[in-house]
C-alpha positions in Angstrom: 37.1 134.3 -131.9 38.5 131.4 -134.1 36.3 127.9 -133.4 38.4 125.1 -132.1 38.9 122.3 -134.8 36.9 119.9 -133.2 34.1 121.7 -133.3 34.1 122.4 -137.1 32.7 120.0 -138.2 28.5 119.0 -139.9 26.5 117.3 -137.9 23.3 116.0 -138.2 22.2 118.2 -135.5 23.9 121.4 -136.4 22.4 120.6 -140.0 18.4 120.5 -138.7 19.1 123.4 -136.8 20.6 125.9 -139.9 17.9 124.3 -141.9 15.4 125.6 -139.6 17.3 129.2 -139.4 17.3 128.9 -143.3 14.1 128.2 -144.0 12.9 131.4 -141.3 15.4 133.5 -143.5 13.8 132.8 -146.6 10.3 132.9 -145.4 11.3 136.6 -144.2 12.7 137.3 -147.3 16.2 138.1 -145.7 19.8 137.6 -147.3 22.7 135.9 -145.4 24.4 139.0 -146.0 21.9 141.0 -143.8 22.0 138.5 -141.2 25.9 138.7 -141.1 25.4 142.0 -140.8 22.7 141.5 -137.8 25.1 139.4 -135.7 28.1 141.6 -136.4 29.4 138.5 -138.9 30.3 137.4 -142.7 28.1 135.7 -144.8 30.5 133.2 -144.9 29.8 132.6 -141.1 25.9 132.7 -141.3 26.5 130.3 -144.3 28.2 127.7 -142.3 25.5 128.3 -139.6 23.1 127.7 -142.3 24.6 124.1 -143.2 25.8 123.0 -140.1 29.5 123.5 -139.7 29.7 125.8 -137.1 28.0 125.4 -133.3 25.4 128.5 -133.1 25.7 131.2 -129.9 22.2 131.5 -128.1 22.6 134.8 -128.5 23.2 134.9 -132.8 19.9 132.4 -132.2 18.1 134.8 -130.7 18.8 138.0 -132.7 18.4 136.2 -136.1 14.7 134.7 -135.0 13.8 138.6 -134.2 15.2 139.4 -137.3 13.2 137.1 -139.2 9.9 137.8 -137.0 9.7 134.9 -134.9 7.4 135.6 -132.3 6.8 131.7 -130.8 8.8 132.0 -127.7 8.3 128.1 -127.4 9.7 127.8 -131.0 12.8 129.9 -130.0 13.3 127.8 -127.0 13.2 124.8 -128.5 15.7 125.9 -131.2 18.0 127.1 -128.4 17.3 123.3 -127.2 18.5 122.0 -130.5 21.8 124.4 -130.0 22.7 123.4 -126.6 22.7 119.6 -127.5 24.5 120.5 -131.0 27.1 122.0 -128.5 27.1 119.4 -126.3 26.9 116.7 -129.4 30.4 118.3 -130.3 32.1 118.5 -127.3 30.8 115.0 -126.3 28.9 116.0 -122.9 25.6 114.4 -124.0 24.1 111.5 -121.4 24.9 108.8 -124.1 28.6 110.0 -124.2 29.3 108.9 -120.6 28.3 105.3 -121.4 30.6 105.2 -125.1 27.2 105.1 -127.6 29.8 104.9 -130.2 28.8 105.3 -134.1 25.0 105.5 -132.0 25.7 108.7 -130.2 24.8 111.0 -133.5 21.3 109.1 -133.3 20.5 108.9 -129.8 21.3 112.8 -129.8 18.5 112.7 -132.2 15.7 110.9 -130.6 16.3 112.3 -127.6 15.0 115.5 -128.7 12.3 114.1 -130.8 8.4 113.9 -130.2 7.9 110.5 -132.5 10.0 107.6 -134.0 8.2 105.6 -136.4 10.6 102.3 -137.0 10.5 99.8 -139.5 12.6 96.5 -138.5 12.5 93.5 -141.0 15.0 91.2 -138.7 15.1 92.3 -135.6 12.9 94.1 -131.8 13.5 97.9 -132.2 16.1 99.2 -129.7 14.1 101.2 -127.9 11.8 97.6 -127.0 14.3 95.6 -126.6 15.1 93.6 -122.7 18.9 93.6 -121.4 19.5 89.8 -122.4 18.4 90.6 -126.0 20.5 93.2 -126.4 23.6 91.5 -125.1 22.6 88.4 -127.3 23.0 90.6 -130.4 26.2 92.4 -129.0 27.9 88.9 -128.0 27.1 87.8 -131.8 28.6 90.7 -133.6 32.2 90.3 -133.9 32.6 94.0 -133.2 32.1 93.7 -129.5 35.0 91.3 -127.7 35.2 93.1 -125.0 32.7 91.7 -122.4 32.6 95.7 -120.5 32.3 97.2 -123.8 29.0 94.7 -124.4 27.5 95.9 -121.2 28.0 99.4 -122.2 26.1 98.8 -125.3 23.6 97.5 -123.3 23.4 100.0 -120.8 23.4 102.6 -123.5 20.5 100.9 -125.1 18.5 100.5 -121.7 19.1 104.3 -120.7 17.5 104.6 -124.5 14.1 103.3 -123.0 13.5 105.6 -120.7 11.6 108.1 -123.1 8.9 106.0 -123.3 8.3 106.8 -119.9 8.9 109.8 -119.1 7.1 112.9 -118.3 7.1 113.9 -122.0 6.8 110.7 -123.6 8.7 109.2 -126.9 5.7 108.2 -128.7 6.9 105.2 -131.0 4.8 103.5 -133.7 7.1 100.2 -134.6 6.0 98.2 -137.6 8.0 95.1 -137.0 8.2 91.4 -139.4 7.0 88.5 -138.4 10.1 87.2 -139.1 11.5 89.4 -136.4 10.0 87.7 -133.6 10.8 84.0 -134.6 14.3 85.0 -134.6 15.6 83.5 -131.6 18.1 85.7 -130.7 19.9 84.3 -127.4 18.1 81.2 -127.1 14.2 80.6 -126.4 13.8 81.2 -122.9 15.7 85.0 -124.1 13.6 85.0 -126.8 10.0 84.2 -124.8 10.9 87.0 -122.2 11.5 89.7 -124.9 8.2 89.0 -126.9 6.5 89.2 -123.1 8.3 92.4 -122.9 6.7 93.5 -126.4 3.7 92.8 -125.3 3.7 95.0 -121.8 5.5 97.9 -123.4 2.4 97.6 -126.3 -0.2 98.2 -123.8 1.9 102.0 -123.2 -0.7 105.0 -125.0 2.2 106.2 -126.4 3.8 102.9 -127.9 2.4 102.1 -131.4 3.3 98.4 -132.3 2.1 96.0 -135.3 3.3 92.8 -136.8 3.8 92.5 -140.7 2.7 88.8 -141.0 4.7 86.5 -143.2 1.3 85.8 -145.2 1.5 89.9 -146.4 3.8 88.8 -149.1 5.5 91.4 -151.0 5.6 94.9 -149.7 7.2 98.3 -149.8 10.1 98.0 -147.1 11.0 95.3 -147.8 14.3 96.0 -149.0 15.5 96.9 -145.4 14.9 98.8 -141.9 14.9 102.7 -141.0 14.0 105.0 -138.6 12.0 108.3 -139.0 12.4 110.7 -136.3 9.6 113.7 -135.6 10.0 116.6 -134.0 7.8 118.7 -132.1 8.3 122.2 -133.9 6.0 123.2 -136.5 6.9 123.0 -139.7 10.2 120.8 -138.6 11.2 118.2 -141.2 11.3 114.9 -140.6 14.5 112.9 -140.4 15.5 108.9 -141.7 18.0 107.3 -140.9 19.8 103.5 -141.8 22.4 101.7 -140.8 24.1 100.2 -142.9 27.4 97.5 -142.6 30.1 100.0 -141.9 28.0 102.9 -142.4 25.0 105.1 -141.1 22.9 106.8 -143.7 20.6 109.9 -142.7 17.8 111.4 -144.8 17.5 114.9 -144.0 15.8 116.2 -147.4 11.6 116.9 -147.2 11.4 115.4 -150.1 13.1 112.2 -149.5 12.6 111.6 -146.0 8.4 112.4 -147.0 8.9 109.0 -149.6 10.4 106.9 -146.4 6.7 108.2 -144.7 4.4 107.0 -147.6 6.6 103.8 -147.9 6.1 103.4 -143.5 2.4 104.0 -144.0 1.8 101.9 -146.7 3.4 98.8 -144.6 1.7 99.7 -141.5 -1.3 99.0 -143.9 -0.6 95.4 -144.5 0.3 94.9 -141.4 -2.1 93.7 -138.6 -4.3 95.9 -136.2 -2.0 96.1 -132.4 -4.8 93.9 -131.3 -4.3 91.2 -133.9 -0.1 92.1 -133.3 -0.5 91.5 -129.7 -2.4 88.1 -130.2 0.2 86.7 -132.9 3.4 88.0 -130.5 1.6 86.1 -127.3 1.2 82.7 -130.0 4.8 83.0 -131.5 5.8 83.1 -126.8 4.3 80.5 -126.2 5.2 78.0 -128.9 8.5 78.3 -127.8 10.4 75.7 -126.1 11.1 76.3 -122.4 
């Protein structure tokens, strides 16, 4: 049966998830041509599976991981995971869909399958910390957003975001964050004073990671602009960067690569201060602000 049009098309989703197919089909030592013939397809279709272009059958998913030797059932599932939000990615069912993410949706799909986001910000509170008035501050200044319903959907997109952090398998977030982040006074200082309050409370989480790179640091490795790496919980799974750009979104998806965007992360959390030192600095910067 012939794929409708819409659904022909790479995403970053569809990409993690051939990889991971790929990478089983080598380690087995199997051709695409045996697993065509496996799932009663061409190679041609296993190679689009392979790179993303296609959405995958649960079914194809499961044959091909016997194929390979895949004997993790909680692998397997979470592969057919990866499938069924692919799926719903492309036909634009996902939670974050219903509230219009926009260009975010292709993230959001992303973290909300993933077991840890380590994000640098050099301007701004990471999404995922960020209170109601702070993110509407930001929307209202962006000359993208006029529309004062769309504004609130970005809001309420980036509010629904939060709720990882609290659920019943928690988003564990380690957020390296400038110094020059939190003196920004986005929306004024009484909007400002109540988002560094909410830093602080969401810090004192177990699974939220957060540290201050003080101005004092100087020089540093990320300091030509912010990212995002996104974990996942599968073995072996590759990590994922991603940047946005001014008209654009960039995503990392090579080992290689993406493992450079780790050392560079690590080495800033380095010069950066201990959560305990963060918190103190955050609670200084709060109060010095005008009322």
């Amino acid at each position: 049966m012939r794929e409708p049009e819409g659904n022909r098309v790479s995403t970053v989703l569809g990409r993690r998830l051939g990889g991971e197919l790929s990478r089983l089909r080598a380690a087995a030592g199997r051709t695409q041509a045996q697993a065509a013939g496996e799932i009663t397809a061409t190679p041609t279709k296993v190679q689009k599976m392979e790179s993303g272009w296609v959405p995958m059958r649960d079914p194809d998913i499961r044959v091909l991981c016997e194929f390979y030797g895949v004997t993790d059932a909680e692998f397997v599932n979470g592969l057919l995971d990866l499938a069924k939000l692919d799926r719903e990615r492309r036909k634009a069912k996902g939670w974050w869909h219903s509230l219009d993410a926009g260009a975010m949706a292709e993230y959001i799909a992303m973290e909300d399958i993933a077991s840890r986001v380590r994000t640098w910000q050099l301007s701004l509170i990471p999404g995922l910390l960020q209170t109601a008035d702070y993110a509407r501050a930001l929307a209202v200044s962006d000359e993208y957003w006029q529309d004062p319903d769309d504004i609130e959907r970005v809001v309420a997109v980036r509010l629904k975001r939060q709720h990882r952090l609290r659920s019943e398998k928690p988003l564990h977030l380690h957020a390296v964050v400038s110094e020059g982040a939190l003196r920004q006074e986005i929306g004024g200082p009484a909007v400002m004073r109540a988002q560094l309050e909410h830093l602080r409370e969401l810090s004192k989480l177990p699974n939220v990671h957060v540290q201050v790179l003080p101005f004092r640091s100087g020089g540093h490795p990320c300091i030509v602009g912010p990212f995002s790496l996104i974990s996942f919980a599968e073995a072996e799974a590759i990590d994922v960067a991603h940047m946005d750009v001014i008209g654009s979104t960039v995503w990392v998806e090579s080992g290689q690569e993406s493992a450079v965007y780790s050392r560079y992360f690590d080495r800033t959390a380095r010069l950066s201060l201990a959560p305990r030192d963060s918190a103190n600095l955050i609670d200084s910067i709060g109060k010095g602000l005008q009322a």
